[in-house]
C-alpha positions in Angstrom: 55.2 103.0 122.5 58.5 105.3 123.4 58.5 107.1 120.3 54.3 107.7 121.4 55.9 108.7 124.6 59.0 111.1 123.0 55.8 112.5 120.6 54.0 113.7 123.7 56.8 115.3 125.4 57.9 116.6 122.2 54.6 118.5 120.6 53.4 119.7 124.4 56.8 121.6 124.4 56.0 123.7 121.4 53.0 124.7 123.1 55.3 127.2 125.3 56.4 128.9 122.1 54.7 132.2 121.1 55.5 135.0 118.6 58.0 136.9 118.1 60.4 134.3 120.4 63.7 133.5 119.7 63.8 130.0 120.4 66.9 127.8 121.2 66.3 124.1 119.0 67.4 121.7 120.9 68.9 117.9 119.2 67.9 114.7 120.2 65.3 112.1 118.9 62.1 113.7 121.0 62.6 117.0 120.2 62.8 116.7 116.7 59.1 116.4 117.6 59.2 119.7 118.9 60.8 121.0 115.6 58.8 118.9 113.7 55.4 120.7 115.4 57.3 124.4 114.9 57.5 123.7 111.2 53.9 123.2 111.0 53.0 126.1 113.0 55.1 128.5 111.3 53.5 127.3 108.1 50.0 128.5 110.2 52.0 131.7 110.5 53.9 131.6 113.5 57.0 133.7 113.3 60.1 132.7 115.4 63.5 132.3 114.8 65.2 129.2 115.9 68.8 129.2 117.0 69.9 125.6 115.7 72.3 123.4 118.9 73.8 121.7 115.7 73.7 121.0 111.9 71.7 118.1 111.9 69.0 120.0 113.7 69.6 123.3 111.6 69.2 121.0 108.2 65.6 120.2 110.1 64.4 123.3 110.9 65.5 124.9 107.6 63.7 122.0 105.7 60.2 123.2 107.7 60.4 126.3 106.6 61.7 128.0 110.5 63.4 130.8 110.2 67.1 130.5 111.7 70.1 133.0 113.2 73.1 132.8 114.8 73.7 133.1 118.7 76.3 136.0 117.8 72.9 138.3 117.0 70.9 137.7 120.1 71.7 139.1 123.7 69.3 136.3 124.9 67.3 133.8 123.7 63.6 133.6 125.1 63.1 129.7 125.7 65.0 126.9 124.5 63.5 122.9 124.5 65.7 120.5 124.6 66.6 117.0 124.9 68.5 115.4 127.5 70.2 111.4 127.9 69.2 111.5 131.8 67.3 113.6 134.0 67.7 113.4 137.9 65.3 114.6 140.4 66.7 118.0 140.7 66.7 118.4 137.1 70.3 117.9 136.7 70.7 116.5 133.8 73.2 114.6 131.3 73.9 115.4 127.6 75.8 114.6 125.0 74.6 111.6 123.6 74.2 113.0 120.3 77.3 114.7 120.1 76.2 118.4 120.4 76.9 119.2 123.8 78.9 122.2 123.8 76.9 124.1 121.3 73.6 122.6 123.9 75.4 124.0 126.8 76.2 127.5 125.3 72.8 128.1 124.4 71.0 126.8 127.3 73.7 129.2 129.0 72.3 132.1 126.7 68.5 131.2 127.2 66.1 133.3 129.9 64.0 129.4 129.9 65.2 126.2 129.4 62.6 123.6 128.7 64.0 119.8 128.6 61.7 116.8 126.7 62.1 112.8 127.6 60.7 110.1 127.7 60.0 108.6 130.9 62.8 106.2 130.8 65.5 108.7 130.9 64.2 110.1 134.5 66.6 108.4 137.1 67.5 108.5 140.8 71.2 109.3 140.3 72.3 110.5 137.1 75.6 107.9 135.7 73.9 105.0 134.3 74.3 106.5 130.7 78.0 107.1 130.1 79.1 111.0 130.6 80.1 112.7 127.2 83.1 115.2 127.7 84.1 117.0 124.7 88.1 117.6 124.1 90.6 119.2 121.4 92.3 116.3 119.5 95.7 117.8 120.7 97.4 114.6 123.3 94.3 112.8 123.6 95.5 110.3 124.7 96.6 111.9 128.1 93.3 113.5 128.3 91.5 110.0 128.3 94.5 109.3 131.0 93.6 112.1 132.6 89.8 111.7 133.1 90.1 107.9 134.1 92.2 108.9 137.0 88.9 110.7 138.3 87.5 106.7 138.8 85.5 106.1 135.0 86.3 103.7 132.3 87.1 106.4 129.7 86.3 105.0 125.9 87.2 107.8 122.7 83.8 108.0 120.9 83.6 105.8 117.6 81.2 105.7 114.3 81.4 103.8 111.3 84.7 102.6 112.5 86.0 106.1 112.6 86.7 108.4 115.7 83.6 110.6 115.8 84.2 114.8 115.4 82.2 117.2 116.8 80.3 119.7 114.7 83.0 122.0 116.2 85.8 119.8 115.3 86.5 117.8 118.3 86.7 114.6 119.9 84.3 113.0 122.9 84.9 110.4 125.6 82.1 108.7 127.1 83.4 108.2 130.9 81.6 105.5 132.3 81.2 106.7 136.1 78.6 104.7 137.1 76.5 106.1 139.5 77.4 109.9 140.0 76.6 111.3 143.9 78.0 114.7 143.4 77.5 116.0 140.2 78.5 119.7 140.5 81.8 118.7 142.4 82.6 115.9 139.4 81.5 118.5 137.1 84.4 121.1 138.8 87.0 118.0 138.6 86.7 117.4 134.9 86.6 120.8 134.2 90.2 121.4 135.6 91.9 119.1 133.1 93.6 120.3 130.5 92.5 119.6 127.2 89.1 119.2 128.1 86.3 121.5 125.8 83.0 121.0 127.5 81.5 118.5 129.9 78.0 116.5 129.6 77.0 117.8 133.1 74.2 120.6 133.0 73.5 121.6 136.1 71.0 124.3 137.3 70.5 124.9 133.6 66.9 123.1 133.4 63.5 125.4 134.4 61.6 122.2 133.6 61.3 118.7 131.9 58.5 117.3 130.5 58.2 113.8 130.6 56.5 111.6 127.7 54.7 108.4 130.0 52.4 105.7 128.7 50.0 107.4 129.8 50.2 111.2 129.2 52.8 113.8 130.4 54.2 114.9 133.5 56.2 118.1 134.5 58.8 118.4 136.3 60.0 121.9 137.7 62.7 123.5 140.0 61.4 123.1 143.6 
């Protein structure tokens, strides 16, 4: 049922996309659907060119055939679909969970539309009940971590395979166990004044919409 759910948020998304866009490709486990339905409408002739948020979803897209470039050629980039760990009401949203947040945040930054996909258990009242990704340079660590716990989480150096986890761009990420975040622009602000610290899981006012994947069908959610 919630990959049914991530499918339907996923392929309605790629409805939005036209020719001739330069399309920002998001990472995450619903759009991949979104990707997935590119691939097969380029092969129906659609041309786009994706701009990938990390490798995993570059090896994706170049697999189905979508044409790719870099953000360095574009001075904007039409629409962008994306995935998100938790959405709140006012489209604020938290990202990170699969380790591509900054390149995420640069390119939503860059895009004229920013289209996010879920599935309905990701929409929340307050956003904090999924740990908040916050990308920083290996450099003293450990202060960082220090640093960010001091701001009231449980700060815990992301791990895989028994092995601290690195960024497509090198880096580390703590997952800062907030709990239930009130204010996220003015916790965005305090994070961003550590030192050390690269990019922050917070992306706020970044969203145009989110379309949700339910058990039964699809709602959207826009900017009120």
């Amino acid at each position: 049922m919630i990959e049914e759910m991530k499918r339907k948020a996923g392929e309605k998304a790629a409805e939005y996309i036209k020719d001739g866009m330069v399309v920002g490709l998001g990472t995450g486990s619903t759009v991949k659907y979104t990707i997935l339905k590119l691939g097969e409408m380029v092969r129906n002739g659609l041309e786009i060119v994706g701009v990938p948020t990390s490798r995993r979803t570059e090896e994706l897209a170049r697999s189905l055939g979508i044409k790719l470039g870099d953000l360095n050629d574009y001075d904007s980039i039409d629409i962008t679909v994306d995935g998100a760990d938790e959405v709140d009401e006012k489209l604020n949203l938290i990202k990170g969970g699969g380790g591509a947040l900054l390149r995420e945040k640069m390119i939503a930054y860059a895009s004229k539309y920013e289209v996010i996909v879920v599935d309905e258990r990701k929409v929340k009242e307050f956003l904090g009940e999924f740990p908040l990704p916050v990308e920083i340079v290996k450099f003293g660590y450990r202060r960082t971590l220090r640093n960010l716990e001091s701001l009231g989480c449980r700060a815990e150096l992301r791990m895989k395979d028994g092995e601290i986890y690195i960024t497509d761009n090198g880096n580390y990420i703590v997952d800062c166990k907030f709990g239930k975040i009130e204010e996220p622009e003015k916790l965005e602000r305090e994070i961003d004044r550590i030192p050390g610290v690269v990019e922050i899981g917070l992306f706020i006012n970044l969203a145009n919409e989110v379309i949700v994947g339910k058990k039964d069908g699809i709602e959207i959610m826009r900017k009120s």
